[in-house]
N, C-alpha and C positions, 0 to 999 in steps of 0.2 A: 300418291298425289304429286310429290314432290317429283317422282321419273317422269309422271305424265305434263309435267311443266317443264322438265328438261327436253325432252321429247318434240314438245309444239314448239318451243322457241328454236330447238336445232334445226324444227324443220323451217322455221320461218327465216331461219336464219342461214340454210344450208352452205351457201356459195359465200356469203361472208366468213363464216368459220372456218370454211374450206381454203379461202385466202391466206388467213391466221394461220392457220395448221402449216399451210405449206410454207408460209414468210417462216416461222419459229423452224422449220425442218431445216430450209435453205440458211438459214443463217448458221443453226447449230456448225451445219459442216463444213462453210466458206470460212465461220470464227475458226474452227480446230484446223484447217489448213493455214489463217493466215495472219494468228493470234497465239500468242501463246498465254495460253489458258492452264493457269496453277490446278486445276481437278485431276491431272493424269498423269498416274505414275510414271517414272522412265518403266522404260520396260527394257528386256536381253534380245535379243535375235529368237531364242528358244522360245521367247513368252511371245513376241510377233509371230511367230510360225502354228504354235497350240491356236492363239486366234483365227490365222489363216484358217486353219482346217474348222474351227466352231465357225465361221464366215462361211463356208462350202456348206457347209452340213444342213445351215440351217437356211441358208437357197436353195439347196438341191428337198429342203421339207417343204418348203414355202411353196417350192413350184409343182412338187407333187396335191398338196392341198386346191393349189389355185386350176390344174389339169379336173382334179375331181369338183372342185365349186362348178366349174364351166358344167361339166360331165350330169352333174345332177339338175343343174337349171334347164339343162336341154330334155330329161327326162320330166321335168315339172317338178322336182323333191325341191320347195324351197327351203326348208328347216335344214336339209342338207345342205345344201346349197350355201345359206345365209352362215352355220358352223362352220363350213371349208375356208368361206372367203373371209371372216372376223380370226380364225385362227392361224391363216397365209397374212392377215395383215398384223395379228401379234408375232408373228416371227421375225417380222419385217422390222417391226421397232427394235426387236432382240438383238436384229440385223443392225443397227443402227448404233445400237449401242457398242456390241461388241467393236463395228466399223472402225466407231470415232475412238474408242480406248488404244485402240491398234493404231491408227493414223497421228494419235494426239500422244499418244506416250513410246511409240516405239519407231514406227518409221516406216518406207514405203519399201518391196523388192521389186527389181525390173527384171526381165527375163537377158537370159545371157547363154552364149553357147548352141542358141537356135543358130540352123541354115535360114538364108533371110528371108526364105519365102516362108517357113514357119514364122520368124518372126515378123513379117510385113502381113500376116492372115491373123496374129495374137495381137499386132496391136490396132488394128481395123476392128475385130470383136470386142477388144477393150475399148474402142472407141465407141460401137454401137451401143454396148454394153453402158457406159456412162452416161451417154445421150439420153439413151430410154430410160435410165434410171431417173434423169432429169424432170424430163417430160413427163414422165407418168406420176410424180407425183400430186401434183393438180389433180390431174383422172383420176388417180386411184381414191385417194381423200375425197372427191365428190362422189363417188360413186359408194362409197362407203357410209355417209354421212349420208345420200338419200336413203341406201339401203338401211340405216338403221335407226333413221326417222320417222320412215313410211310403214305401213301396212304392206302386206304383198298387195292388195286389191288395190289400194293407192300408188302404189309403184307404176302402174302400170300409165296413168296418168303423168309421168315425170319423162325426165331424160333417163334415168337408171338404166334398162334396159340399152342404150346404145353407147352413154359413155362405157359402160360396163365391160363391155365388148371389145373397145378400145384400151380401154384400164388393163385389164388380164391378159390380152392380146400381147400389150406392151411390155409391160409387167412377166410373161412366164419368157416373152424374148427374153429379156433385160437374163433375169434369173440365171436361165440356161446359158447362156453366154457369159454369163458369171461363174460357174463351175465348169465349164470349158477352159478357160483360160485359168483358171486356178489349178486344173490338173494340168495345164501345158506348163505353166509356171512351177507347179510345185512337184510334180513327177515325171513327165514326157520330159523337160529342158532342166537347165540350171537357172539360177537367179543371182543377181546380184543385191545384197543388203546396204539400205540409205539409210542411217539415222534421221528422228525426225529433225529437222530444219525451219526455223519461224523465219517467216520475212520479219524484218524490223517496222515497227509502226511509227 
């Protein structure tokens, strides 16, 4: 009783939560860039870099999940479909977490020792890369939030089907262009380590 009341009100509610959702995300990560928030340990260079690579791992899972969500909605498997895309978007928070503990306790590395057309192609992907990470999180959040409001027979009635399309589209760029430049950074080039840095408020 008590899910099927959470249920109708998310769904009545969809695009408002999906505001919330995405205000509470945007802030999390703009606070841990431009605040300094006593929740994060210092961290070493070693403990930045173990993150780096859990940061890869679990985009390079995310976008394999979200390749196969698309893969099985095209085949009609919604139950598959629906598991790909709720376990790409729990990786995603995972992502988030590990992100912020890495940005807010240890620091950022920039690539160094590239030729500049390596580094002028790494920081154009890291720029697409952030972008779509931006933007998609609206899409993804609503698209998530229809999909796990709705019926499949009721989805069909909704935007789901088209944000959706948009959301994943954006979302497996974003991803892949995220483990790209994490192997140009972390193996193909060198880097240079930033302790983290608060602006003063």
């Amino acid at each position: 009783m008590a899910i099927a009341t959470a249920r109708r009100r998310l769904r009545e509610h969809a695009l408002g939560v999906t505001l919330l959702l995405t205000v509470v995300g945007y802030a999390l990560v703009i606070g841990t860039f431009l605040v300094d928030l006593p929740i994060y340990p210092d961290l070493t260079e070693a403990q930045v870099n173990l993150l780096s690579h859990a940061i890869a791992v679990i985009n390079a899972a995310a976008t394999l999940l979200l390749v196969a969500g698309w893969y099985w909605i095209r085949r009609g498997e919604v139950d598959k479909h629906r598991l790909a895309m709720v376990g790409a978007f729990v990786l995603i928070l995972a992502f988030l977490v590990v992100y912020l503990l890495r940005v807010g306790g240890g620091g950022e590395k920039y690539i160094a020792g590239a030729p500049d057309l390596a580094r002028y192609a790494y920081l154009g992907m890291l720029a697409v890369h952030i972008l779509l990470s931006v933007v998609a999180v609206p899409v993804v959040l609503y698209a998530l939030v229809l999909g796990l409001s709705h019926t499949p027979a009721e989805l069909r009635n909704t935007a789901h089907a088209r944000v959706g399309r948009i959301a994943a589209g954006s979302w497996i760029l974003s991803l892949f262009l995220g483990v790209v430049t994490y192997v140009l950074l972390n193996h193909v080039y060198g880097y240079e380590f930033h302790p983290v840095t608060v602006l003063p408020v």
